[in-house]
PyMOL CGO cylinders between C-alpha atoms (Angstrom):
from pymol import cmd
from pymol.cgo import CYLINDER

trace = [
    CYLINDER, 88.21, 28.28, 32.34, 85.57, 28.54, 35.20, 0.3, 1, 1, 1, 1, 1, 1,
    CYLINDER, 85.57, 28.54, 35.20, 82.18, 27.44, 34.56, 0.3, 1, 1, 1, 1, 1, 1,
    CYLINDER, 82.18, 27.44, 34.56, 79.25, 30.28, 34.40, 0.3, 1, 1, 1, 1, 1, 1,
    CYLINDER, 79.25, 30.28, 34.40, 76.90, 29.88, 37.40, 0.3, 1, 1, 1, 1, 1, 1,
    CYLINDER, 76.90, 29.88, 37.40, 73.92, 28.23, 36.11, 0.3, 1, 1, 1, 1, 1, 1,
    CYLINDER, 73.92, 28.23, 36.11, 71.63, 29.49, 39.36, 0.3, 1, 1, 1, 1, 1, 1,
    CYLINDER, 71.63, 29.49, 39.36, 70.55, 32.66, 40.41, 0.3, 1, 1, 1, 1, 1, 1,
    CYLINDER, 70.55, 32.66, 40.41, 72.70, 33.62, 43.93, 0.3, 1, 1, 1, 1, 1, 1,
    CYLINDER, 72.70, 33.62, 43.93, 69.90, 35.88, 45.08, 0.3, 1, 1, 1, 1, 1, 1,
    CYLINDER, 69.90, 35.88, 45.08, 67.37, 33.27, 44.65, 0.3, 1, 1, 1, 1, 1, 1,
    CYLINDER, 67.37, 33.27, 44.65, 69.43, 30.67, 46.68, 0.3, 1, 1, 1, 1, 1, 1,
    CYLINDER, 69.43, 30.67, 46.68, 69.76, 32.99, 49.14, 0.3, 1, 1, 1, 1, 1, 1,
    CYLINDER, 69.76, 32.99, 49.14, 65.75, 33.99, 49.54, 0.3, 1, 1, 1, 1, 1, 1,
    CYLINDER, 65.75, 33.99, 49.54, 65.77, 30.23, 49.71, 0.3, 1, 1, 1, 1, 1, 1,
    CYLINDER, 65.77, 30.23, 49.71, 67.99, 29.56, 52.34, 0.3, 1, 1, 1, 1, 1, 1,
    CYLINDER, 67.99, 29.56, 52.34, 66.60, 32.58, 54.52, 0.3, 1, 1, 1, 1, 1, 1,
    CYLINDER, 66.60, 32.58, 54.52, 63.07, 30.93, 54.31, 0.3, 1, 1, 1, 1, 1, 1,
    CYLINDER, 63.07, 30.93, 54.31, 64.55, 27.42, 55.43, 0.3, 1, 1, 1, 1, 1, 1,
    CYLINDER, 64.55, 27.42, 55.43, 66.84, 28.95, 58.37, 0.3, 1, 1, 1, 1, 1, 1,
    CYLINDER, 66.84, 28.95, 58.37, 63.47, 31.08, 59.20, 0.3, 1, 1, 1, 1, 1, 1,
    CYLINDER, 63.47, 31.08, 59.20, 61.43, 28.04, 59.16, 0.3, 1, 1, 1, 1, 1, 1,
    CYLINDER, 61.43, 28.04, 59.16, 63.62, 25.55, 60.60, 0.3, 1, 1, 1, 1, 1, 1,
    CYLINDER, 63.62, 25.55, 60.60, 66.38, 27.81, 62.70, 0.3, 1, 1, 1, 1, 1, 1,
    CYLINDER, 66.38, 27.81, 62.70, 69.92, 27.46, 62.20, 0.3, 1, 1, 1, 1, 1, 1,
    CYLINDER, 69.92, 27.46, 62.20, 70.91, 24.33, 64.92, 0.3, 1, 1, 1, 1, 1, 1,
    CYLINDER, 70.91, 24.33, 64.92, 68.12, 22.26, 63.19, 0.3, 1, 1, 1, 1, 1, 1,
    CYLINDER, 68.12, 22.26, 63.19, 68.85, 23.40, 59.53, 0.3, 1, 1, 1, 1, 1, 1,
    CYLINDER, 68.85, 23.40, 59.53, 71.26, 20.62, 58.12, 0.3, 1, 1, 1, 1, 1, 1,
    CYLINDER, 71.26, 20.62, 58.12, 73.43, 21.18, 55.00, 0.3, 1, 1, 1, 1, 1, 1,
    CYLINDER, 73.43, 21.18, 55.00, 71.65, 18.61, 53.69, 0.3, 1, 1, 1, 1, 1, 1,
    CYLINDER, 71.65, 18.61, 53.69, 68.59, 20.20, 54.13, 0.3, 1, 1, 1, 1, 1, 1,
    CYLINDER, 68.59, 20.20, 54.13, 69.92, 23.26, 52.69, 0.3, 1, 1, 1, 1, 1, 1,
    CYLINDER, 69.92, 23.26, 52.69, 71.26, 21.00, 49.43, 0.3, 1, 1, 1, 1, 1, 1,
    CYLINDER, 71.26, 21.00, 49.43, 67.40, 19.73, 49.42, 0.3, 1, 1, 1, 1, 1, 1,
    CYLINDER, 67.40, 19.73, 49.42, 65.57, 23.13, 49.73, 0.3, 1, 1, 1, 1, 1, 1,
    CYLINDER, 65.57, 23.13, 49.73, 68.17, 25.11, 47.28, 0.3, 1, 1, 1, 1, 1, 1,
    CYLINDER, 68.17, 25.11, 47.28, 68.15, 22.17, 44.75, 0.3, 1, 1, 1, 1, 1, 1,
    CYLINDER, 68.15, 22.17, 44.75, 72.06, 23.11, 44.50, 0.3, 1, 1, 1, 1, 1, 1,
    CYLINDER, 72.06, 23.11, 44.50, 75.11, 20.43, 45.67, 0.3, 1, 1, 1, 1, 1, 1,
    CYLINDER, 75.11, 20.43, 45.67, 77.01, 20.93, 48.56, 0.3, 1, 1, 1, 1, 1, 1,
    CYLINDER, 77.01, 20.93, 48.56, 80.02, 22.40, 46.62, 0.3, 1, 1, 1, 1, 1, 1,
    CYLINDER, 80.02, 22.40, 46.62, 78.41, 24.69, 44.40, 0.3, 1, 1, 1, 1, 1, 1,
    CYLINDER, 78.41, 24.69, 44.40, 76.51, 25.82, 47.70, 0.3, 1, 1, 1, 1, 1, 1,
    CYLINDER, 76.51, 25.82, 47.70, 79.50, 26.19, 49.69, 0.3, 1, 1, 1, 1, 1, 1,
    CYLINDER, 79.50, 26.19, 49.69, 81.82, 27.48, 47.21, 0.3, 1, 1, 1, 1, 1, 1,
    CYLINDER, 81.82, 27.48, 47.21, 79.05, 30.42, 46.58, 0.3, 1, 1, 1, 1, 1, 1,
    CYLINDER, 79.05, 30.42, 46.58, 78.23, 31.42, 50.11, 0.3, 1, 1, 1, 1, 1, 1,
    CYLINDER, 78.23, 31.42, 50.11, 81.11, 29.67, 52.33, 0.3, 1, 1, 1, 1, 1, 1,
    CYLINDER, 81.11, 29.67, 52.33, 80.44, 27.37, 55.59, 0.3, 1, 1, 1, 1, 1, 1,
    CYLINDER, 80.44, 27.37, 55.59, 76.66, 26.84, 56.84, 0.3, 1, 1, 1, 1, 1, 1,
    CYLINDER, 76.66, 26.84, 56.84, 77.05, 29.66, 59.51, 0.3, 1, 1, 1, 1, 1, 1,
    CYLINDER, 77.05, 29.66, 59.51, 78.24, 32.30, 56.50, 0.3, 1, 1, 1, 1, 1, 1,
    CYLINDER, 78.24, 32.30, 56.50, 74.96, 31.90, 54.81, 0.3, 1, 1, 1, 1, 1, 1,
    CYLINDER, 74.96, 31.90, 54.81, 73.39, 32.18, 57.47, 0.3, 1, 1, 1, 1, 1, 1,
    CYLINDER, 73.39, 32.18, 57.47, 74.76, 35.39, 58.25, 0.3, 1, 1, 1, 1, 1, 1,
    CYLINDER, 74.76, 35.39, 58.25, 74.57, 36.56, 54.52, 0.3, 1, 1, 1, 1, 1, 1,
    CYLINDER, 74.57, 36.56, 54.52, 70.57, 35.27, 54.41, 0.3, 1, 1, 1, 1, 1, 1,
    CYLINDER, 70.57, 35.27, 54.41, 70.13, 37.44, 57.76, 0.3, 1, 1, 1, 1, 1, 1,
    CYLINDER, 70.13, 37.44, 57.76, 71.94, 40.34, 55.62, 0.3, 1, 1, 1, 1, 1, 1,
    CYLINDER, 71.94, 40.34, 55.62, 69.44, 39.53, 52.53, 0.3, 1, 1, 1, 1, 1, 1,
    CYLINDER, 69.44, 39.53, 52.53, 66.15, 40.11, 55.14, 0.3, 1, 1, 1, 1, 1, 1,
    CYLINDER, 66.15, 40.11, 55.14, 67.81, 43.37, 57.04, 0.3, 1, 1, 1, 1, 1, 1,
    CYLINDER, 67.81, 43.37, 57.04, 68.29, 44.83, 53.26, 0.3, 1, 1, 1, 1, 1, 1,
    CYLINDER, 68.29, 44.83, 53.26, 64.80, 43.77, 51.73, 0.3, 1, 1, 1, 1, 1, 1,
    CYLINDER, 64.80, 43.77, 51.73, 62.91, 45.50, 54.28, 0.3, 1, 1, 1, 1, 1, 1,
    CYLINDER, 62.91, 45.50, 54.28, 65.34, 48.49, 54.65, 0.3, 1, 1, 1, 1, 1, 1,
    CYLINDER, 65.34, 48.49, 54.65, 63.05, 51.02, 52.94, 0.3, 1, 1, 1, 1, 1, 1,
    CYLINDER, 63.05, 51.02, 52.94, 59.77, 49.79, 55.08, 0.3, 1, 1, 1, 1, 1, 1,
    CYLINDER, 59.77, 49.79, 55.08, 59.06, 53.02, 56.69, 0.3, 1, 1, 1, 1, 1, 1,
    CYLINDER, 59.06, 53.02, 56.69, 59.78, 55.21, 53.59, 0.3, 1, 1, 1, 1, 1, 1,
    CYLINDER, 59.78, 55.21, 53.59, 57.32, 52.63, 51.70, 0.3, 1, 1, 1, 1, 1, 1,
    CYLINDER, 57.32, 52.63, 51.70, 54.56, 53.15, 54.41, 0.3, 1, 1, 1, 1, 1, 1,
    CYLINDER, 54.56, 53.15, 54.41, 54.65, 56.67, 54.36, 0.3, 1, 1, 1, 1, 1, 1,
    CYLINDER, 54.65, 56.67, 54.36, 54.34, 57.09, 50.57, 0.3, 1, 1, 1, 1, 1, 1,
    CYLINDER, 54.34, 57.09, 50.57, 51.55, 54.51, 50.65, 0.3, 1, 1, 1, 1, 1, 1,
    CYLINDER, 51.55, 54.51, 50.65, 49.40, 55.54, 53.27, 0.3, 1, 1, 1, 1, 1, 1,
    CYLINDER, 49.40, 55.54, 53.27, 50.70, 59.31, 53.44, 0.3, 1, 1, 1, 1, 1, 1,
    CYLINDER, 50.70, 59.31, 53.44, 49.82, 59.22, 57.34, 0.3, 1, 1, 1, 1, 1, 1,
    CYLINDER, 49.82, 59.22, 57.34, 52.10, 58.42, 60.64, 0.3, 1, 1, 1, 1, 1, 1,
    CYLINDER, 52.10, 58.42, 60.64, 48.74, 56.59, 62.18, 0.3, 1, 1, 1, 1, 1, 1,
    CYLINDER, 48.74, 56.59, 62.18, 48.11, 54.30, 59.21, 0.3, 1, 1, 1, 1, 1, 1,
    CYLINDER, 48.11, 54.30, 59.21, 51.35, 53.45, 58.35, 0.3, 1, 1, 1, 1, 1, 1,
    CYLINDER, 51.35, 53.45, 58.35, 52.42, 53.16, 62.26, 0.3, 1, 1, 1, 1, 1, 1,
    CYLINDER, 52.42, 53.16, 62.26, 49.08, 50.63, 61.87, 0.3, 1, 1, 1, 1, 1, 1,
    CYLINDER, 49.08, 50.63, 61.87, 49.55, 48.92, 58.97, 0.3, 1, 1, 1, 1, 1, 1,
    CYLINDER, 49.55, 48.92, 58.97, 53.18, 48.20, 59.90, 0.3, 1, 1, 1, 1, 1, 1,
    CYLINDER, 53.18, 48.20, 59.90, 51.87, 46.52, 63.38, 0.3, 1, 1, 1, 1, 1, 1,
    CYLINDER, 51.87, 46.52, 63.38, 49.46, 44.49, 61.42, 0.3, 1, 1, 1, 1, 1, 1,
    CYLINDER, 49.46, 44.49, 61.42, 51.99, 42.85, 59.43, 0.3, 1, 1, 1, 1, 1, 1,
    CYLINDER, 51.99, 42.85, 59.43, 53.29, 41.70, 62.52, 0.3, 1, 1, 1, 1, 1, 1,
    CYLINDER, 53.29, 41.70, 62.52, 50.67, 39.55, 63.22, 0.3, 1, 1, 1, 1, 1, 1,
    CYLINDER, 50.67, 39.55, 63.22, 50.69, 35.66, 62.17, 0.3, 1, 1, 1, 1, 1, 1,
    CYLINDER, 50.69, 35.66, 62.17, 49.30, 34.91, 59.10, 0.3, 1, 1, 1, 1, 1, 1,
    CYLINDER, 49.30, 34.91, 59.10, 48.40, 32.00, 56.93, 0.3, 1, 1, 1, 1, 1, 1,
    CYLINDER, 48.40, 32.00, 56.93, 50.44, 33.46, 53.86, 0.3, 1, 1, 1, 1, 1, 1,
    CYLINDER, 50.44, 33.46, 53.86, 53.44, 30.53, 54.02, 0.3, 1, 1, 1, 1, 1, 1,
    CYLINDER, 53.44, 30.53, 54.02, 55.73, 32.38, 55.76, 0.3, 1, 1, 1, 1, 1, 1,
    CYLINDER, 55.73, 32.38, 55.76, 56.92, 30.89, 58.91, 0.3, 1, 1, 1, 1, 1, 1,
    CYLINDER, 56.92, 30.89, 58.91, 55.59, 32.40, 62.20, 0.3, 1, 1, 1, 1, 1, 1,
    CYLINDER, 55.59, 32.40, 62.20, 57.30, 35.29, 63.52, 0.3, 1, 1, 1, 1, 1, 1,
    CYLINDER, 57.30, 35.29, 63.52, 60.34, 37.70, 62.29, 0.3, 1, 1, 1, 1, 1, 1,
    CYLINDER, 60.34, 37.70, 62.29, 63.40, 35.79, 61.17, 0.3, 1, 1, 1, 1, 1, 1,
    CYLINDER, 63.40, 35.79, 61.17, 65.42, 38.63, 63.41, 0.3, 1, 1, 1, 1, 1, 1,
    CYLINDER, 65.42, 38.63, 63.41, 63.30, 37.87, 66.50, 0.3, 1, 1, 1, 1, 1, 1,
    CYLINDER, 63.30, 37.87, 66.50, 64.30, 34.44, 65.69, 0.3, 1, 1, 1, 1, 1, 1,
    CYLINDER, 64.30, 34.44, 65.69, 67.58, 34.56, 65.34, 0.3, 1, 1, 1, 1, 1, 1,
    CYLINDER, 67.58, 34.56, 65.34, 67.56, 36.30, 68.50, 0.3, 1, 1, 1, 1, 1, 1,
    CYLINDER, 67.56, 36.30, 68.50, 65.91, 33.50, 70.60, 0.3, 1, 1, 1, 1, 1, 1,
    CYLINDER, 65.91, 33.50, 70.60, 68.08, 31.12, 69.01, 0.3, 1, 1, 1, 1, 1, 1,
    CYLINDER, 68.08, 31.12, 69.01, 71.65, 32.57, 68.32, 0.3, 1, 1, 1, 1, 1, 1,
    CYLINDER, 71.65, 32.57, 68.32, 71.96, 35.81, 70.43, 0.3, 1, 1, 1, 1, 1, 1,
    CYLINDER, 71.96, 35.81, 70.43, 73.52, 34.22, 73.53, 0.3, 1, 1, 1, 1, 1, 1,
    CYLINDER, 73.52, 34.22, 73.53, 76.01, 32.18, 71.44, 0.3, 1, 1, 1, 1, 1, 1,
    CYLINDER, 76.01, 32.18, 71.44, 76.86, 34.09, 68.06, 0.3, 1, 1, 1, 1, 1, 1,
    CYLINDER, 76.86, 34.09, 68.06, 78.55, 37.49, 68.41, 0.3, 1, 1, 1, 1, 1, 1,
    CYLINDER, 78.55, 37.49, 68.41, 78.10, 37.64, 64.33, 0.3, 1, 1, 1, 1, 1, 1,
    CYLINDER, 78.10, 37.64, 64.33, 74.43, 36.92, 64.35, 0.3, 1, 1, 1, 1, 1, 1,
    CYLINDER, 74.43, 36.92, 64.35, 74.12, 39.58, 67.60, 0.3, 1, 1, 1, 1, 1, 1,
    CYLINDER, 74.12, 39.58, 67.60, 75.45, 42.13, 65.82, 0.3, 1, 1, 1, 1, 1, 1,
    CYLINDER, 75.45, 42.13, 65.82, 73.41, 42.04, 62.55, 0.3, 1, 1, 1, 1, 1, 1,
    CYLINDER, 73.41, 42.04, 62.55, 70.66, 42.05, 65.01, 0.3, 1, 1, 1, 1, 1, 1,
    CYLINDER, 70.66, 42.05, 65.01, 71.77, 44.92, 66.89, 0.3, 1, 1, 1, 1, 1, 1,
    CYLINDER, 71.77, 44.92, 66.89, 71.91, 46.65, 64.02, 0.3, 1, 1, 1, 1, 1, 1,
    CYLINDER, 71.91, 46.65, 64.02, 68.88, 45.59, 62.70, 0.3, 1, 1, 1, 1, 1, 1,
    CYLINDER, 68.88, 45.59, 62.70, 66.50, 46.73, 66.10, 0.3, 1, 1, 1, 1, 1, 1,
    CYLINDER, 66.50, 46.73, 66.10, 68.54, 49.97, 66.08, 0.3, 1, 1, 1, 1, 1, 1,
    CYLINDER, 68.54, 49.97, 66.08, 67.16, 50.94, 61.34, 0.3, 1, 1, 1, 1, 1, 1,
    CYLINDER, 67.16, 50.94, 61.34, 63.90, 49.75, 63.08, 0.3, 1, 1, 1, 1, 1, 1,
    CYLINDER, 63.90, 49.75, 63.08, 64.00, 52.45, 66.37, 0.3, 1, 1, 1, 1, 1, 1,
    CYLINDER, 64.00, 52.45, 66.37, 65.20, 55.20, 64.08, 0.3, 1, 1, 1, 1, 1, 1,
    CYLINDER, 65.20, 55.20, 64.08, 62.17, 54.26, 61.41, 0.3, 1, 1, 1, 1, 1, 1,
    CYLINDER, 62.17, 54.26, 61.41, 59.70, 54.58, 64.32, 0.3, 1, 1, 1, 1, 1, 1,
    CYLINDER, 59.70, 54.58, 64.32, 61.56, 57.71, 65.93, 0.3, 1, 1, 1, 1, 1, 1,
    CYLINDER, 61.56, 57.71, 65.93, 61.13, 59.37, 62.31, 0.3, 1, 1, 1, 1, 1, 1,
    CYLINDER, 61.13, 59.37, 62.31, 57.33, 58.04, 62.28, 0.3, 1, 1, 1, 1, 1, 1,
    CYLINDER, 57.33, 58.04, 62.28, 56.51, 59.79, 65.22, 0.3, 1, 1, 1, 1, 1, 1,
    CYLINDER, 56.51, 59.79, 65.22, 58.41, 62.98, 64.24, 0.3, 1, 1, 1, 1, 1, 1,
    CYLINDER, 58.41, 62.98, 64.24, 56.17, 63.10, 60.95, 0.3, 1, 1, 1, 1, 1, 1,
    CYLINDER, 56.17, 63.10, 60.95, 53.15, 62.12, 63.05, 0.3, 1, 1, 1, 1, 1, 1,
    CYLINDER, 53.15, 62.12, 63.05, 54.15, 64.80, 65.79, 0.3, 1, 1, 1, 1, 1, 1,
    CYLINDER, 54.15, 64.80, 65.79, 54.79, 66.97, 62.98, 0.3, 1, 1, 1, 1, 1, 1,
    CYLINDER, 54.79, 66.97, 62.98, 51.36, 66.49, 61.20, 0.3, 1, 1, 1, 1, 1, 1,
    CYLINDER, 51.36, 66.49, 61.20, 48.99, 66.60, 64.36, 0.3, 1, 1, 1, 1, 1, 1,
    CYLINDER, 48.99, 66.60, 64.36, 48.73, 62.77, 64.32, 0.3, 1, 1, 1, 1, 1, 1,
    CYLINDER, 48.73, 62.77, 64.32, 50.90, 62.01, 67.48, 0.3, 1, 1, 1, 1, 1, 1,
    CYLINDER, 50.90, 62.01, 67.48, 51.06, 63.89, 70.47, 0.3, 1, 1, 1, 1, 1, 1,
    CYLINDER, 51.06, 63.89, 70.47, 53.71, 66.66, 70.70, 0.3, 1, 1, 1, 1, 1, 1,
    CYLINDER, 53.71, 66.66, 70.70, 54.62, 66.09, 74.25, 0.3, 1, 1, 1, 1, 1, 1,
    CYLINDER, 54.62, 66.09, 74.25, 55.93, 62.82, 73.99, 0.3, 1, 1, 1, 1, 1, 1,
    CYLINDER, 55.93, 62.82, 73.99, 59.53, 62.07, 73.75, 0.3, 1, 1, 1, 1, 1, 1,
    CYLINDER, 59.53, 62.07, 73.75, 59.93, 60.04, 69.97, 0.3, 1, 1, 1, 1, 1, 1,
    CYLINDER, 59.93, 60.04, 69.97, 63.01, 58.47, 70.95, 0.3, 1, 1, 1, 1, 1, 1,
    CYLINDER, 63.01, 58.47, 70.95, 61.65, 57.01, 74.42, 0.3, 1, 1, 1, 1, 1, 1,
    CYLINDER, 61.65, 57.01, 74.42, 58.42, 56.26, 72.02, 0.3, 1, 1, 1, 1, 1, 1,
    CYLINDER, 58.42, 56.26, 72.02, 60.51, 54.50, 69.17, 0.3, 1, 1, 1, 1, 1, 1,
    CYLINDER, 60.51, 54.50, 69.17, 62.51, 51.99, 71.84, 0.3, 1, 1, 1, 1, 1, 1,
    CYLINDER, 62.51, 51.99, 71.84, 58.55, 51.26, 72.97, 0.3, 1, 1, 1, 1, 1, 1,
    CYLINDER, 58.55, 51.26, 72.97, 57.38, 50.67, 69.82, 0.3, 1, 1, 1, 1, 1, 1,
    CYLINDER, 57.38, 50.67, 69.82, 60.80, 48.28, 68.58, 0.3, 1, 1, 1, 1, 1, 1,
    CYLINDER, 60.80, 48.28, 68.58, 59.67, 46.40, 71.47, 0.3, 1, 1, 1, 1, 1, 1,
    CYLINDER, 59.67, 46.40, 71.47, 56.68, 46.29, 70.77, 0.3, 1, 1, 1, 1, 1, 1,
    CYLINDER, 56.68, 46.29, 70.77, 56.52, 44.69, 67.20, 0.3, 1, 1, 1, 1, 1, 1,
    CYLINDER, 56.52, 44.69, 67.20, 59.22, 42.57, 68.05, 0.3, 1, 1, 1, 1, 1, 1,
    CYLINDER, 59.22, 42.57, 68.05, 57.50, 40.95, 71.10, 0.3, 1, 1, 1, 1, 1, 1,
    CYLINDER, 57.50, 40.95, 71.10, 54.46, 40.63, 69.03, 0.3, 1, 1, 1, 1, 1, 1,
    CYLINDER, 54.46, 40.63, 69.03, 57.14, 38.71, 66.13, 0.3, 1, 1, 1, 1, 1, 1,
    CYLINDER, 57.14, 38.71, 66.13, 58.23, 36.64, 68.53, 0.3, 1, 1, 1, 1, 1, 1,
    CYLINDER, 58.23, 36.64, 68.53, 54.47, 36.02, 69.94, 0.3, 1, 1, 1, 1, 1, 1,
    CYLINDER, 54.47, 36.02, 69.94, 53.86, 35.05, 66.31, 0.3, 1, 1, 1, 1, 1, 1,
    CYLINDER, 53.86, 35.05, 66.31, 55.88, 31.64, 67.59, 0.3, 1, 1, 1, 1, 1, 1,
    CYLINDER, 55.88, 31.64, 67.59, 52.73, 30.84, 69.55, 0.3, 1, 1, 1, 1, 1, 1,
    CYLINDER, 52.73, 30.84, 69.55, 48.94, 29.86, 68.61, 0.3, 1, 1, 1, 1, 1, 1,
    CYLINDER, 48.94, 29.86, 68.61, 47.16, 33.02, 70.52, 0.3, 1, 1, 1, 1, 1, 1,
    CYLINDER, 47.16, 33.02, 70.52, 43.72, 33.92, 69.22, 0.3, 1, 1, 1, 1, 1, 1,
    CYLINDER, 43.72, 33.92, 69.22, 44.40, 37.14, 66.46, 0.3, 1, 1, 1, 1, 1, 1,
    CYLINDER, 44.40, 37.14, 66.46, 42.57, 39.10, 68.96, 0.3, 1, 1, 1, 1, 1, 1,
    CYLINDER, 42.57, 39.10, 68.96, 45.70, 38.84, 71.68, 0.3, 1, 1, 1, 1, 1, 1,
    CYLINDER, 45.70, 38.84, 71.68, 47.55, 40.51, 68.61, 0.3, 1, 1, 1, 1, 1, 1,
    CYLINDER, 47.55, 40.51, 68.61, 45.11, 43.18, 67.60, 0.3, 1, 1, 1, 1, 1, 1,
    CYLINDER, 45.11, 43.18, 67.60, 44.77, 44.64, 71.32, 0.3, 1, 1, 1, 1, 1, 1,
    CYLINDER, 44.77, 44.64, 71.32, 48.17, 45.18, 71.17, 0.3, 1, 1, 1, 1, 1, 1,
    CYLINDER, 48.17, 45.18, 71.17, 48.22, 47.15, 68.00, 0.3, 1, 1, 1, 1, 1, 1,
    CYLINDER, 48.22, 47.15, 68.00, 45.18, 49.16, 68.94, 0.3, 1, 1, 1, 1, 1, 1,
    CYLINDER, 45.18, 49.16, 68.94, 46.71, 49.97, 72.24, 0.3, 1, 1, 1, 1, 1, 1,
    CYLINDER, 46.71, 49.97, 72.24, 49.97, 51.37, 71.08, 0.3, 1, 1, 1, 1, 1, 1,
    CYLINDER, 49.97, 51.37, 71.08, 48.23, 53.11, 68.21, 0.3, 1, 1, 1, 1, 1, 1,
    CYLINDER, 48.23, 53.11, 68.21, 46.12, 54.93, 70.70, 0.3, 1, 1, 1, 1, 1, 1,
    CYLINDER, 46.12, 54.93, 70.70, 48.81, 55.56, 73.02, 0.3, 1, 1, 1, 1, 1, 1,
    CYLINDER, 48.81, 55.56, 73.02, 50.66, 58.35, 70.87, 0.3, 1, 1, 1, 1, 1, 1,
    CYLINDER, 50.66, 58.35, 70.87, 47.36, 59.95, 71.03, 0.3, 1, 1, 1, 1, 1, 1,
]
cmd.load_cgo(trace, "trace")
């Protein structure tokens, strides 16, 4: 009879996303992933497959946490501005633990031009985010917020740029003031 898994998958995976975040996935070894994790190499492999499977299911386990973001703004801040805001702001760096920068954005730089797999779940992943900020405008259109003449699709593909060049800025030291000109800009630009 099979033995019970004595870990928690979900946590091994949260762990593994932070390391592959951190690190990337060229420099991540599996023994690195044996060290972070605390699990051995079989019980790590036989749970999530090769090296490049986790890394695809840990890029799977950071599209689905933040899958409700917008939906979560707008019930929090109950305004298209502030929650357009707020969800800029938490692109900028911070000293909370987390490595610099969106693991997406990341795996971009790094595995894009080489990993169909890892291109696709990004693909996917910029196109949730366009349709969150299309619907964000709509509601802000909608409410007065936003201006009514501008196109929310052309302003969505602006705005996915946007906070994912300012992820991927993250990488970099730039004074936080770099960061909030850009977020005050587009914020007054739907004006």
């Amino acid at each position: 009879m099979p033995r019970a898994k004595e870990f928690n998958p979900e946590a091994v995976l949260e762990q593994a996303m932070e390391l592959f975040w951190e690190q990337g996935f060229e420099a991540t070894s599996a023994q690195d992933l044996v060290d972070h994790t605390g699990l051995n190499r079989s019980s790590l492999y036989n749970t999530f497959g090769s090296k490049h499977e986790l890394y695809l299911r840990a890029l799977d386990h950071y599209r689905e946490r933040d899958a409700d973001t917008f939906d979560r703004l707008l019930d929090q801040f109950n305004s298209a501005r502030a929650a357009l805001r707020h969800l800029l702001e938490e692109a900028m760096p911070t000293d909370d633990g987390h490595p610099r920068g969106c693991f997406l954005a990341c795996a971009t730089m790094e595995r894009a031009h080489c990993d169909e797999q890892t291109c696709e779940r990004v693909r996917e992943s910029f196109a949730q985010m366009r349709d969150g900020f299309e619907a964000l405008v709509e509601y802000g259109q909608a409410q007065g917020e936003f201006a009514s003449d501008r196109d929310p699709e052309a302003v969505a593909h602006s705005l996915t740029n946007t906070y994912f060049g300012m992820q991927t800025m993250a990488k970099l030291d730039l004074p936080a003031t770099v960061f909030e000109d850009v977020v005050d800009e587009a914020v007054q630009a739907l004006s």
